[in-house]
N, C-alpha and C positions, 0 to 999 in steps of 0.2 A: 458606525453607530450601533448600541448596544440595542436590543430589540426590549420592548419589556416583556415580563414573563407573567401569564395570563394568573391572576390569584389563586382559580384552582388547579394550578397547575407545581406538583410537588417539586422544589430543584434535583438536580444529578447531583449525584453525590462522588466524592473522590474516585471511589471503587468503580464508579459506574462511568466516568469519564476517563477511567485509567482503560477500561473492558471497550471502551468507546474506540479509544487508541490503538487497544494491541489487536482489537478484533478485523481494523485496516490492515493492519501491518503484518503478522502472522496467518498470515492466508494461503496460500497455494508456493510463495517463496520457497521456502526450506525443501517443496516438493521437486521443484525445479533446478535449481539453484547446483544440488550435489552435482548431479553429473554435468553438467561445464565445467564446474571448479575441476572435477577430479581427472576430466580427459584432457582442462587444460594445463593446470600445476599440480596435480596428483594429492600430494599427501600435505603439501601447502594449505589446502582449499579453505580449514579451521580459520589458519591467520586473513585469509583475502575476506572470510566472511566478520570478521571480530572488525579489522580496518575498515569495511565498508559499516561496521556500526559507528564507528570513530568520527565518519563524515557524516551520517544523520546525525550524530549528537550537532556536528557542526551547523547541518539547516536545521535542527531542531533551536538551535540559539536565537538565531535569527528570528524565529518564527513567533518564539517566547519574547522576546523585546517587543517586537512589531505588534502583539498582540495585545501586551500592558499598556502601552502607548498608545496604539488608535482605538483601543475598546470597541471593533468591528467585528463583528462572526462575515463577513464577508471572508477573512483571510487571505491568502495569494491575491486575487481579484482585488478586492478593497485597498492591500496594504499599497499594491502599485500605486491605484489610481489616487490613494490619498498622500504619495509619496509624489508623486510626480505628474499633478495636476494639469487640466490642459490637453492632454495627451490623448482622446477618450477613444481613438479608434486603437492603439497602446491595450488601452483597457480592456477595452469588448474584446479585443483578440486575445489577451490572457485567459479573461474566463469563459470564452467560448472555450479552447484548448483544453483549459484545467476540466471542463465538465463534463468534456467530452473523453477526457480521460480516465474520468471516474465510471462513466457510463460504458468504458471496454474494458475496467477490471472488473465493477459488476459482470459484465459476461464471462466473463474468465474465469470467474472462482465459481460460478452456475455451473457452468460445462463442466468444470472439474469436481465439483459436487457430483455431477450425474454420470460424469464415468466414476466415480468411487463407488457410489451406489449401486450402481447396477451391474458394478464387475464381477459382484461371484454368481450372478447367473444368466447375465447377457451382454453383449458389444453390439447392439443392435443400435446405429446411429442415429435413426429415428427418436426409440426411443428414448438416446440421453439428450437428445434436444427437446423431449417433451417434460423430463423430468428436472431438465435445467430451468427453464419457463417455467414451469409450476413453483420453483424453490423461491424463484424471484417476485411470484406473486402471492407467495406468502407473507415472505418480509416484508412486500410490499403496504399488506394488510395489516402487516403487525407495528408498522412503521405510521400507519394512519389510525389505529385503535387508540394510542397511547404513548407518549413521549415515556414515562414513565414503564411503564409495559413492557416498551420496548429495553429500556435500560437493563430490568431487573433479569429479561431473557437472553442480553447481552451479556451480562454476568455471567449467568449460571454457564452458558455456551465458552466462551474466554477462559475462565477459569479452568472446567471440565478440562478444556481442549491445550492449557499449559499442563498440567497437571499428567494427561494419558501422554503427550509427547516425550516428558521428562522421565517418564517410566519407560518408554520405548528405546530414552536416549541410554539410562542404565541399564536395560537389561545388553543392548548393544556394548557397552562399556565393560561388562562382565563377563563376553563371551568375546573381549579381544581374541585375534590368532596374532597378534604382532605390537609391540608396542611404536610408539610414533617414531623414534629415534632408527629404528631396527627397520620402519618401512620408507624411513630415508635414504635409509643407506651409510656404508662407513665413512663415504667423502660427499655429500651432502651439499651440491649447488642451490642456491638461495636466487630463484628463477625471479629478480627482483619484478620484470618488467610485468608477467606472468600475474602477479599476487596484485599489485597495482589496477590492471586493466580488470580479472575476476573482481577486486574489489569493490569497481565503479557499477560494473553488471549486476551485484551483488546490491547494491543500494537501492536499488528498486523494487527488492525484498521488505525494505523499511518505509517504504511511502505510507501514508496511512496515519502517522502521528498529528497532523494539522489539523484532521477530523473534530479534534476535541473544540479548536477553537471556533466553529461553528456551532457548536453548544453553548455559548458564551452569555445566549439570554434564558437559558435554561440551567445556569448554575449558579452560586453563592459565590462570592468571595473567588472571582476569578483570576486575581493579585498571587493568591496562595495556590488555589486548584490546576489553573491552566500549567503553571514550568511543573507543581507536581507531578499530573499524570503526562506529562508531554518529557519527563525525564525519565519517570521511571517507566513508562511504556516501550521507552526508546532501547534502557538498560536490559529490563527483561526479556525483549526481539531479541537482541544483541544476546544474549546471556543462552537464552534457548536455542539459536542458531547454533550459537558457536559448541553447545555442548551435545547438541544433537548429529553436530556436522564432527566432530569427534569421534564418537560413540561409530559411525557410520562408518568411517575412517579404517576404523579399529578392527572393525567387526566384518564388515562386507569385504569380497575381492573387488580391486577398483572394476575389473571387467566386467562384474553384475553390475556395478552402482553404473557403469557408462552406459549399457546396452538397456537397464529397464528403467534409469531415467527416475522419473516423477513416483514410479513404484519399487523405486529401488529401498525406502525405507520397508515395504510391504514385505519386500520378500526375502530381505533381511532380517526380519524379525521372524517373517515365516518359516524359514532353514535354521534359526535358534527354538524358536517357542513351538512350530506346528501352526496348525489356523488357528490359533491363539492369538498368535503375534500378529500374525494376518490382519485379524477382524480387530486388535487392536490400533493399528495402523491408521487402517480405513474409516477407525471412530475417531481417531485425531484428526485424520486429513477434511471427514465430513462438517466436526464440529469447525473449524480450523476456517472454512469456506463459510460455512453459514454466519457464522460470528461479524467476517469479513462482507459480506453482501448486504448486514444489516448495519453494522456500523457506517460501510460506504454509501449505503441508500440515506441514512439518515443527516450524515454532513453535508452529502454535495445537494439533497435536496434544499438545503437551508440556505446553501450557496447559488444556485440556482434561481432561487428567491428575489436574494439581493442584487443579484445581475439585472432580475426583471424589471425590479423594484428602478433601476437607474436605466433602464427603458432597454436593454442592450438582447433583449428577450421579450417575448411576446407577455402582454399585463398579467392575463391569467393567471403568467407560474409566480407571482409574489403574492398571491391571496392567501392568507394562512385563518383556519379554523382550531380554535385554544391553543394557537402559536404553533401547531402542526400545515405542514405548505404540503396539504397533500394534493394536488393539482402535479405540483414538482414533483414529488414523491411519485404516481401514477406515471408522468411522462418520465424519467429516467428509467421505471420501471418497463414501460413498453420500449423504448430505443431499444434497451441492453437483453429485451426477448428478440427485437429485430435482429438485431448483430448473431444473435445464439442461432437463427435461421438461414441470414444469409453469409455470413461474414467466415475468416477464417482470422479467430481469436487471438493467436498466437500475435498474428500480423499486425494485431492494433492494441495490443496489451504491447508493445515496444512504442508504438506511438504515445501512450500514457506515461511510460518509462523516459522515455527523454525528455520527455514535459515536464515528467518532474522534475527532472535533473537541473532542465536550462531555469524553471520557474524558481527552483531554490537558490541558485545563480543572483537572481534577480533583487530574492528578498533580503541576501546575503548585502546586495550592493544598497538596495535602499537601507540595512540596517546602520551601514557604513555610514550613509549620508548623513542620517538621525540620529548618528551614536552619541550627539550632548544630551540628545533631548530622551532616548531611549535607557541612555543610562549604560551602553554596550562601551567594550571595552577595545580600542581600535587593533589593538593584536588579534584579538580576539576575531572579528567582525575581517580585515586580511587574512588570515589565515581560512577563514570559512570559504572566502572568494577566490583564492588558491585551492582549494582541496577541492568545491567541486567544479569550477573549471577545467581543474587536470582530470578528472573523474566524465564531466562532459565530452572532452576534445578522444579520453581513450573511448568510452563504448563508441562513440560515430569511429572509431580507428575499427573498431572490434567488429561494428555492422559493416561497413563496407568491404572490409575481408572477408567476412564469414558468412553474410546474408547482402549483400548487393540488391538483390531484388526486392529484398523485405526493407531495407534503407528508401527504395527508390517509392516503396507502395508509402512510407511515413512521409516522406515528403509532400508526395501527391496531397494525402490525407491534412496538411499541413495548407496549402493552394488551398482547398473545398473550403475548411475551414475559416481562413482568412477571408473569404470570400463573402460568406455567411455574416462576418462582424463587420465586414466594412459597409454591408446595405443594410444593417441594423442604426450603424452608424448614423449616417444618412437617412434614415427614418426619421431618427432620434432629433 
């Protein structure tokens, strides 16, 4: 169900639902991302990240059908339940999952906020846990001032933050030591399994594009806006990944890019430019995060809403003041400073990751089921359901070799959670 949008309340506009999109999706990814790709297929890493755009464009399709068709800013949550009726403890367990997984990437791009921040003059883990909290109750603030407010600072932040990456990606591209072909080698194996498995890892780099459709009672002409910004969002992630994960390529020896990791763009730029490149790094990675923390405050709180709204969450979080749910808004805000206090980040930002993975799974199969009425096109809608199934079955191949314990801590987190929706259920 489409919400109405309060009279004075201005719509989002293309730009600011596209800034909605990438400000999810471009967050702390690209920071992480390199060194896997590059300690696992080396000089592949460009291709595993471009194919893992290939498969978000793939749940991006689905998302866009599902989204013209039920006219619900519920999203994931909604599409299910209005897909396969009936089913409501089904339900409450998707969007418990799905909320809870917005609510540890918000932590995630915090803490990564405040160790960028406060890198060139302390490591003091206190402090980045106080400066990660503070970041989250700003947006939090800025997120209940003003739907609008919020858009025009998610602009300036998205755009700034494509714009300094891309300048980091050529300045890397121009101080190549090797070209690609030359750092493959003269017989050149094509590590197919390798490129495939980064690929799937690599797609949780794109999460973030569905954002938009919980904006759906805050925008115009949502027929034409939503496949807009949820395509070209998708493109330009895609587009900036792969040119930055190039440039990196090119430019770094794979040994820095494995050993400093998240800052391996930093001191990449820092060994071409001086603290130039440095401190331009660190204004991508900042803007990059904050972009990301408000955009994901502002979807999953609207989502949150309509979970309440169908009783699957306590009444409170579906009360919205000029169409802002700042109740919601406040309480993802305080969870995702809990997590930043007690939690170990890492470990539940992979719980988010495969949720997204199995939930776009999902939307994939109901688009399948709807495709007369959705208008999808059944090649189309199979292949979506093949790419990320195999993209599913490899990262759990991926986690169980290489993190066993961090697999075993997701599932647990997976019990709690279930558990949570089925005495909602039961309330209800």
């Amino acid at each position: 169900m489409r919400p109405e949008r309060p009279i004075d309340a201005p719509p989002l506009r293309l730009t600011e639902l596209i800034a909605i999109a990438l400000g999810g999706m471009v967050g702390g990814g690209i920071f992480t991302v390199l060194g896997l790709g590059v300690a696992t297929i080396g000089v592949w890493t460009p291709l595993a990240i471009a194919l893992g755009g290939a498969v978000a464009a793939l749940a991006a399709y689905s998302y866009v059908k599902l989204a013209l068709y039920f006219r619900d800013e519920g999203a994931t949550y909604a599409f299910f339940k209005l897909s396969f009726p009936g089913h409501d403890f089904a339900a409450a367990l998707i969007g418990w999952w799905v909320v809870f997984g917005y609510i540890a990437t918000i932590a995630l791009y915090a803490f990564t906020f405040a160790s960028y921040a406060i890198a060139p003059f302390s490591d003091d883990d206190t402090l980045r846990r106080v400066v990660a909290i503070a970041v989250i109750a700003a947006f939090a603030g800025i997120n209940i001032w003003s739907t609008r407010g919020m858009g025009r600072i998610e602009d300036l932040m998205v755009y700034s933050k494509i714009v300094i990456l891309l300048i980091v990606a050529g300045v890397l591209w121009g101080n190549a030591r090797a070209s690609l072909p030359d750092l493959a080698g003269p017989d050149p194996a094509l590590p197919l399994f390798g490129i495939v498995t980064i690929a799937a890892v690599t797609f949780v780099a794109y999460e973030g594009f569905q954002l938009v459709i919980h904006a759906m009672g805050e925008m115009t002409a949502p027929e034409k806006n939503i496949p807009r910004a949820i395509y070209t969002a998708v493109a330009l992630a895609t587009l900036v990944y792969v040119v930055i994960a190039i440039g990196a390529v090119l430019a770094i020896p794979f040994a820095d890019i494995i050993a400093n990791q998240e800052h391996a763009l930093a001191a990449g730029a820092g060994d071409i430019l001086g603290p130039i490149g440095t401190q331009l790094v660190i204004a991508g990675a900042l803007l990059a995060t904050m972009s990301a923390i408000s955009g994901t405050l502002f979807g999953a709180s609207r989502l949150m809403s309509v979970i309440a709204r169908d009783g699957f969450f306590p009444a409170r979080l579906e009360k919205r003041r000029s169409g802002i749910p700042r109740t919601a808004v406040l309480t993802m805000a305080g969870f995702a400073a809990l997590l930043i206090l007690i939690g170990d980040l890492r470990l539940i930002l992979e719980f988010g990751s495969i949720t997204f993975l199995l939930v776009s799974i999902l939307m994939a199969w109901a688009n399948h089921v709807h495709r007369g009425k959705t208008g999808a096109h059944p090649a189309m809608t199979l292949l979506s359901i093949f790419g990320l199934s195999t993209g599913a079955v490899l990262i759990l191949i991926f986690e169980a070799r290489h993190a066993p314990a961090q697999l075993a801590f997701v599932l647990a987190l997976y019990a709690a959670l279930s558990f949570g929706a089925r005495l909602y259920t039961r309330l209800r």
